[in-house]
N, C-alpha and C positions, 0 to 999 in steps of 0.2 A: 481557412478560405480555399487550399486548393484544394481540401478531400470532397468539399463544396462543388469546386466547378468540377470536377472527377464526377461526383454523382450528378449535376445536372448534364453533362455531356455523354453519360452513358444511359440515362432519358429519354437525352435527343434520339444517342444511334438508336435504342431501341423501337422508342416511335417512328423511327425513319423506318427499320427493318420490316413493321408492320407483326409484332410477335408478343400482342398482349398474350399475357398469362389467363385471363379472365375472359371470356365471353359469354354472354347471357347466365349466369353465376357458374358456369362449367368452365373446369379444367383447357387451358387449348395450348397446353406445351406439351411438345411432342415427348419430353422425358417423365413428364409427371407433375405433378406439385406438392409442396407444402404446404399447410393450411393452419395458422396460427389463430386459436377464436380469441376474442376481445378479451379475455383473462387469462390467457397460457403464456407461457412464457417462450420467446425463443430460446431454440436448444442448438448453442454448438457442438460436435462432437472434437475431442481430444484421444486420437488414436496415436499414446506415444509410447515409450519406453520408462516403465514407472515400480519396473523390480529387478533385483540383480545386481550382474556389476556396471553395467549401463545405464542404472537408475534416474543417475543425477542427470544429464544430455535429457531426460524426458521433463526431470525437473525443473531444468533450464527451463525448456522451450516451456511449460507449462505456467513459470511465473511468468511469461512475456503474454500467454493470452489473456493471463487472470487483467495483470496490469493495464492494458488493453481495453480489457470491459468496465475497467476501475475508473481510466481516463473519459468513458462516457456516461459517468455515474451508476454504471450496472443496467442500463438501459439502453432500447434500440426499439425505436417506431413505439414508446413509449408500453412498451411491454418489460419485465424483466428478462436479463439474459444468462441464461445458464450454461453451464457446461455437464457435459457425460463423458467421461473418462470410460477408455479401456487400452488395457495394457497388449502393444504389440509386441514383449519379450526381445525387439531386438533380431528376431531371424525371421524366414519366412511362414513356418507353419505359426509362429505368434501373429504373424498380421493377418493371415488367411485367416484365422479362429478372431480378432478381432476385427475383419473386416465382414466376419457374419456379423456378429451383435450389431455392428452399427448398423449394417445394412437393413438389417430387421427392426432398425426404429425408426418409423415413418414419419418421426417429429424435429431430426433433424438436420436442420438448414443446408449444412458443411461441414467439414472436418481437417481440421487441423492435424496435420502428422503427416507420414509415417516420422520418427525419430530416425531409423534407420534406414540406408538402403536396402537392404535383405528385407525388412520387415515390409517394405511396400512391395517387393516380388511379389512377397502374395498377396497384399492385398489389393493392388490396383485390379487387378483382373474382378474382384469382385465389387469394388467400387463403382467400378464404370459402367460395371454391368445392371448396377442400382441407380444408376440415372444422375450418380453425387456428383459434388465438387469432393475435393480434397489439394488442397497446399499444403507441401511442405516445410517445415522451418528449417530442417538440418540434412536431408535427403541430398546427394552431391554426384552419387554416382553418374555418369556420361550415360549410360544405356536407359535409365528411367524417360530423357526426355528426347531420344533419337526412335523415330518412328519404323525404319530400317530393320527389320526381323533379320534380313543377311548377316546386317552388320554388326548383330549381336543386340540392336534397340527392342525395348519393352516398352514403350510406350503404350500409355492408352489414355484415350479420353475421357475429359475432366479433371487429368492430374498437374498441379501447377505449381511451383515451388520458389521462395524468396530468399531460399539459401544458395550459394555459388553452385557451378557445375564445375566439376574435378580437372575436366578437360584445362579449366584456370588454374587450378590449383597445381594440381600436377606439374604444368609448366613452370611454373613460379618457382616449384620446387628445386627443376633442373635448373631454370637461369640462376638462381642461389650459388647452387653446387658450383656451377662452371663460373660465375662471373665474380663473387665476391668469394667462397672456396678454393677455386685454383684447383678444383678438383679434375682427374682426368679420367678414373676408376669407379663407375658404382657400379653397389648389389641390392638389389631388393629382396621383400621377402613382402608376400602377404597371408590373408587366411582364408581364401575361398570367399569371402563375404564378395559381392558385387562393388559395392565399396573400394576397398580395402583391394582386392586386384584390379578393379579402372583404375585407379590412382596410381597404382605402380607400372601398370602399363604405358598409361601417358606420361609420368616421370622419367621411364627408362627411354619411350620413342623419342621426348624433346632431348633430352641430355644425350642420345645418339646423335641426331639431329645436330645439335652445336660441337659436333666433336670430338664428343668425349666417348668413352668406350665401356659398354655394359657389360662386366664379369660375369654376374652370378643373379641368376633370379630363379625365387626357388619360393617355397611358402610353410607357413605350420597351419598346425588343426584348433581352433576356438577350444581351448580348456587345459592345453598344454603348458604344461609348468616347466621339463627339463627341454632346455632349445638346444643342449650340448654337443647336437649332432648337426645339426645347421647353421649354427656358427661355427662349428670347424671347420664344412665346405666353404661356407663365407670367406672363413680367413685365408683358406687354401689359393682363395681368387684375388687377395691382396688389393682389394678395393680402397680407395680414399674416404670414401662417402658410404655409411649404410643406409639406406631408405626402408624404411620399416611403417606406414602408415598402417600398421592394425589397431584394435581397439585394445586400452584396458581390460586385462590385466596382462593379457599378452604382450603388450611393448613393456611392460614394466619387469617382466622375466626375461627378454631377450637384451634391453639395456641393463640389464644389473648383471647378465651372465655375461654380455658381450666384454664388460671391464677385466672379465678374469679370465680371456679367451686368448692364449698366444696366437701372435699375429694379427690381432684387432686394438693394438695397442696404442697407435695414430691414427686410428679409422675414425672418422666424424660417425655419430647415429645423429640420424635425423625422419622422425616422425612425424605424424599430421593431425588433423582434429578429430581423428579417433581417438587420443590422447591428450584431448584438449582439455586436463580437467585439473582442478587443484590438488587434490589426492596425487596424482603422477610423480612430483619429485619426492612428495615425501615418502611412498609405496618403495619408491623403486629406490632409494636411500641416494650417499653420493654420486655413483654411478652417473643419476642425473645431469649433475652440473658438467654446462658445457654440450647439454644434445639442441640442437635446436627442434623448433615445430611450426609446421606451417598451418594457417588457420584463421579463421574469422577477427575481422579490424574494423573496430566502427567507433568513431567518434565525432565531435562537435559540439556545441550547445545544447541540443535538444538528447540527446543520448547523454550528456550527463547529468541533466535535470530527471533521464528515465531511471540511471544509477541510483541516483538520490532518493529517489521516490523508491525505487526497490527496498534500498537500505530501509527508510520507512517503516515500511510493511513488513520486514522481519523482526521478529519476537527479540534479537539482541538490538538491532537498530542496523549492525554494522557490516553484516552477512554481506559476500557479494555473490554476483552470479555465480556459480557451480561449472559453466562451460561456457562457450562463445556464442550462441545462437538464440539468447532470449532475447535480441534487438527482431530478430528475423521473425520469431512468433511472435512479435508484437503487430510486427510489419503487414506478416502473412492476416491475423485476427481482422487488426481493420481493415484489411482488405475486405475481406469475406463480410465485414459486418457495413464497409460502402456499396456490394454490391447486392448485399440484401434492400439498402435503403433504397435505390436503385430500382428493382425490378419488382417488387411487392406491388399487389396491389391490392384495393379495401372493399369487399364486397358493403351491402347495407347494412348488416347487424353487426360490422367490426370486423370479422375475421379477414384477416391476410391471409391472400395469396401469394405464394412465391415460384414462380414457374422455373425447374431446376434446369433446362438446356438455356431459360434465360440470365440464370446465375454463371453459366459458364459463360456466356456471350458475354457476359460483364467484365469477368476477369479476364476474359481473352482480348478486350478491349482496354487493358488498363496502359496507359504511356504516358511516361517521365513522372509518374508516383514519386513525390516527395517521401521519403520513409525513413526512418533512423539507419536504415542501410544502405541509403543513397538515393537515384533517381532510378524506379523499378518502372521494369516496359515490358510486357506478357509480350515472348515469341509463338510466333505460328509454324517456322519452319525448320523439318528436321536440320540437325538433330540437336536443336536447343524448345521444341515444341513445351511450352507451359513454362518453360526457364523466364525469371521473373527479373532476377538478378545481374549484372554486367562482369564480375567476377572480380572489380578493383577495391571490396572490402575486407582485404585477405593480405595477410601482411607474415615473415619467419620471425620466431622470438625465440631467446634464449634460454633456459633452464640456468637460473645463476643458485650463490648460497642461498640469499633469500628465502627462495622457493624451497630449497631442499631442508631447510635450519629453520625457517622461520613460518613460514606457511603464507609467507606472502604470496597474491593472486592476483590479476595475471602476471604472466613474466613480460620483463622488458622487449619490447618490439628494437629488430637491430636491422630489417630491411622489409622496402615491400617496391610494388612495381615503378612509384615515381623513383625511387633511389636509382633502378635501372638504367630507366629513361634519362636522368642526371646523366648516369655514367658514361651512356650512350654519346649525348650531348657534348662532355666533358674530352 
């Protein structure tokens, strides 16, 4: 019922605004159209991360849009709905090369991804410059949705996302450290990714911020396996707390070496959801137990009926998600597929029009979306521009034996922002 009154109230705005897609059977959106005839199917595009060691994060979000299409019987305006996959490898020249391909097919709607923030550096620019949507499901970086070129933002239009902005996360990280830690020492490290340094930049300013005192922020290079020379700077800074939010495989080298590193021998690691994967404790062996990670939280009724249904669909029955962010591509999907229902319109012989600046106006219209990720509200102004998300589905969890012995997934959640707010109160 309410993705109902969502599409009839985005309708209204558009009839209000006066921006049919369609006039006299021509084109009259200023970004272009899409044209679906009476038997073709809609095509969404899925520009994720879907080889390497980043694989599964694409996999993730991937079973969340399949699921998605699954929950509306595979159908939309009573066409079939497809997908086209291509792989953004995770960095920027991967999404630049797949943000050509998609570009270059005139058949489809929207596009789900980037998986990574590096992998949308490059492709937004080409995105927007093809007239798309594109939402993200796992995209977190701060700079993707702050419009500010001073301030270091990239933003660009059409890009919208239903995954948190870091800006939350980051902080969450530092109140952790300082409120339930006692910590009064960190160090960070990242890897260049856009990601992966927003994240420790805002961890290190809040955690300054509340008091505490930043040692040591320093970074490695994506494919580095011996970290033995910056965890000995590390240690030299005698930090309480390491912050390490890089991706797989890289945190799993740097917690297994930091165990055997004099003077990091009290040192908390704590990483983020670049490492939010099942694989993590058992790669990275005991080491693990005892790191915490901050990252995607989403529960209730309707998310464990999506659980359920996941298990379903996989070939053992009992598979779970692979990372945190296939609630968010599920979330991100129907969006994209209310606001096609939305703006289309039906010329005489069948074919849909879809006028694509009117697909934007749609999502940029969306407030208090019911979603497995909460209540989502498309912002306009920097530097949350297209941020879809409020940033309170984000919770630290523990690395226990479990995880490292057992292959249990996820790990136990031990704080998130109401705990704070308790503490606050208390």
């Amino acid at each position: 019922m309410k993705r109902l009154l969502l599409v009839l109230s985005l309708l209204g705005l558009l009839g209000a605004l006066g921006m049919p897609a369609l006039a006299d059977g021509h084109c009259m959106d200023e970004l272009g159209c899409v044209e679906v005839g009476p038997d073709d199917p809609i095509v969404i595009g899925a520009m994720l991360s879907l080889s390497g060691a980043t694989s599964f994060y694409g996999e993730d979000s991937l079973g969340g849009v399949e699921l998605a299409i699954l929950g509306r019987d595979g159908m939309l305006l009573g066409r079939d709905v497809i997908v086209v996959e291509e792989d953004e490898l995770c960095s920027a020249e991967g999404g630049q090369a797949a943000a050509q391909r998609m570009a270059a097919d005139e058949t489809i709607v929207g596009i789900i991804g980037t998986t990574c923030s590096g992998a949308a550096q490059g492709a937004m620019p080409i995105i927007s410059e093809a007239g798309m949507l594109m939402i993200s499901s796992s995209n977190t970086s701060p700079r993707l949705t702050n419009d500010d070129s001073e301030a270091g933002g990239t933003y660009y239009p059409g890009y919208f996302r239903t995954a948190h902005n870091d800006l939350f996360q980051g902080a969450m990280g530092a109140q952790f450290a300082v409120e339930v830690l006692k910590a009064g020492a960190v160090a960070t490290i990242h890897d260049g990714d856009p990601y992966t340094e927003g994240l420790a930049v805002v961890m290190a300013n809040t955690f300054a911020g509340l008091t505490g005192e930043v040692v040591f922020q320093g970074a490695v290079s994506k494919g580095d396996t011996d970290m033995s020379a910056i965890l000995t700077e590390v240690a030299a800074s005698a930090p309480d707390v390491v912050y390490l939010p890089v991706f797989v495989p890289e945190s799993e080298f740097l917690v297994s070496q930091a165990a055997n590193t004099p003077g990091l021998e009290d040192a908390v690691m704590m990483t983020a959801d670049g490492s939010f994967a099942a694989g993590f404790a058992q790669n990275t062996g005991q080491a693990a137990a005892g790191v915490y990670m901050t990252g995607p939280h989403v529960s209730g009724e309707s998310y464990e009926a999506f659980l359920a249904l996941w298990a379903e669909e996989q070939p053992g029955g009992t598979e779970a998600p692979p990372s945190g962010f296939h609630a968010h591509a599920y979330d991100a999907t129907n969006l994209l597929m209310d606001a096609v229902e939305a703006v289309a319109e039906e010329m005489d012989d069948g074919t849909l029009v879809i006028g694509r600046q009117a697909l934007r106006d749609a999502m940029a219209a969306v407030e208090e979306y019911d979603g497995l990720t909460g209540s989502l509200t498309c912002q306009e102004e920097s530097p949350f521009r297209g941020d879809c998300a409020t940033g309170t589905a984000l919770a630290v969890f523990e690395i226990t034996e479990a995880q490292v012995n057992e292959g249990a997934w996820p790990p136990p959640i031990v704080w998130d922002l109401s705990m704070s707010m308790a503490m606050s109160e208390g």
